[in-house]
C-alpha positions in Angstrom: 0.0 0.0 0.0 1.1 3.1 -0.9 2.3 6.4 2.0 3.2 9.6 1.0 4.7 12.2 3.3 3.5 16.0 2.9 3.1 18.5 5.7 0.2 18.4 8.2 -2.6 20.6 7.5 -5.3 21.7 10.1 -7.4 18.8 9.3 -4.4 16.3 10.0 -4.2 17.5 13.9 -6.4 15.0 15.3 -5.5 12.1 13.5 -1.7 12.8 13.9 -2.7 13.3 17.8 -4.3 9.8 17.3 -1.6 8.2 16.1 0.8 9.6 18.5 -1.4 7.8 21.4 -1.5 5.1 19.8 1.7 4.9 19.8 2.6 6.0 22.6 0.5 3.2 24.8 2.1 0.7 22.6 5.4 1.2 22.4 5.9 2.8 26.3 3.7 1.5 28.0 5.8 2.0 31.7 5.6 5.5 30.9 3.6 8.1 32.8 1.9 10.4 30.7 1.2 13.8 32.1 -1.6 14.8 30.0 -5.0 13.2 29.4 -6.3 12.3 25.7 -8.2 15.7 25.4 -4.9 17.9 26.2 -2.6 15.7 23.5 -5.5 16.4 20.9 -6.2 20.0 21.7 -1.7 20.6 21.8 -1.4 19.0 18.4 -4.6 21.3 17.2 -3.2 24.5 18.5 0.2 24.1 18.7 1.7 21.3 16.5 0.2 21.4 13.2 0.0 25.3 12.9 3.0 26.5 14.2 5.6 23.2 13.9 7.2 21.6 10.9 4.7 19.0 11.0 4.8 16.1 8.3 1.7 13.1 8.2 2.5 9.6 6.8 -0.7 9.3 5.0 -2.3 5.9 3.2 -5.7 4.8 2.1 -6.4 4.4 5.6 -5.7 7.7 6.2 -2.7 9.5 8.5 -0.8 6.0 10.0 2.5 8.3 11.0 3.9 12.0 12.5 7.3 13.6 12.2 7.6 17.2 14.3 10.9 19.0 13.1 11.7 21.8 14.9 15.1 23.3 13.5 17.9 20.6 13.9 15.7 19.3 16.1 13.7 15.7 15.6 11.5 16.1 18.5 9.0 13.7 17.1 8.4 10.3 15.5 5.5 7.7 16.1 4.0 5.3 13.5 0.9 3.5 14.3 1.6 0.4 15.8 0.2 -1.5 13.1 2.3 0.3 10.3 6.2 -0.5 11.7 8.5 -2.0 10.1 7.3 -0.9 6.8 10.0 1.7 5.8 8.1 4.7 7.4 10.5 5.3 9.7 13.2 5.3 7.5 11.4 7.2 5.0 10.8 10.0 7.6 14.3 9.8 9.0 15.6 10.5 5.6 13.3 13.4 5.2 14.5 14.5 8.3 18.2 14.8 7.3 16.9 16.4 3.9 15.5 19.3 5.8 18.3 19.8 8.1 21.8 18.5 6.6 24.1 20.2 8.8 22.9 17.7 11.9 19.8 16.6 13.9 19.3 15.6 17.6 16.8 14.4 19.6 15.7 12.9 22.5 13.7 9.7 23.1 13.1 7.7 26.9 15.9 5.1 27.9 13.4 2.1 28.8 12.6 2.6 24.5 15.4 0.8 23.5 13.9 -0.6 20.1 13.9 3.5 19.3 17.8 3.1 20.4 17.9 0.5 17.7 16.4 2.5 14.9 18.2 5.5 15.3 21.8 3.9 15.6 20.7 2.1 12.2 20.3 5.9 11.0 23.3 6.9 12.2 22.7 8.6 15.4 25.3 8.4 18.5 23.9 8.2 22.0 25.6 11.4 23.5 23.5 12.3 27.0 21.7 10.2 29.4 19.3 11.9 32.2 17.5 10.9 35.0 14.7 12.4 33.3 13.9 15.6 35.5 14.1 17.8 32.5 10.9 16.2 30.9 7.6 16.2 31.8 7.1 12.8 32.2 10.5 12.7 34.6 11.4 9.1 32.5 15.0 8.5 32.4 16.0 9.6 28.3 18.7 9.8 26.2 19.9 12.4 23.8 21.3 11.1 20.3 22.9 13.1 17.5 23.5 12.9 13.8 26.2 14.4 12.5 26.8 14.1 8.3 
């Protein structure tokens, strides 16, 4: 089945909120999330899609994957669960480097250690580890950087 990547529009917001609960619950599912359903919708509607470099994975089925740039910044990936391991990932990754070719970083939570395994595949280097006071869910993460 065909996905194409273009930037979210307003309509996107929800269903890229969807996806990224989705996510979410399956892949960390030890992690506390600070903010109900409602509040991850209404962020994605009012701050996200309009004033982030937001891009969808969209198929038939509609949006299935989210990618948040922000500068050299990846601050966020999630594919529906049922749409890994289908080159989406890779796909956005590769975007990702597109738009910012001098380097990327970003952060993801230490107990996700299949995200570890993606991003070293990509080329990223573990560089930082915290105990996880800086973030809002206060979950241990790790910083990773790409350098060209």
């Amino acid at each position: 089945m065909m996905v194409v990547l273009r930037r979210a529009e307003a309509a996107d917001a929800r269903p890229a909120a969807d996806v990224w609960l989705r996510s979410f619950a399956a892949a960390l599912p030890t992690v506390v999330r600070p903010r109900t359903d409602d509040e991850v919708c209404a962020y994605f509607q009012e701050v996200v899609v309009p004033l982030r470099e937001t891009w969808v994975a969209e198929s038939a089925d509609g949006v299935v994957g989210v990618m948040v740039l922000a500068g050299a910044e990846l601050s966020q990936l999630y594919l529906h669960p049922d749409w890994r391991g289908r080159g989406i990932g890779d796909r956005f990754v590769a975007l990702a480097k597109e738009r910012s070719p001098q380097g990327l970083t970003l952060w993801t939570f230490q107990v996700n250690s299949p995200a570890h395994r993606f991003y070293e595949r990509h080329g990223f280097v573990a560089v930082e580890r915290t105990d996880g006071s800086g973030n809002e869910e206060q979950e241990p993460d790790v910083r990773f950087v790409w350098r060209p």
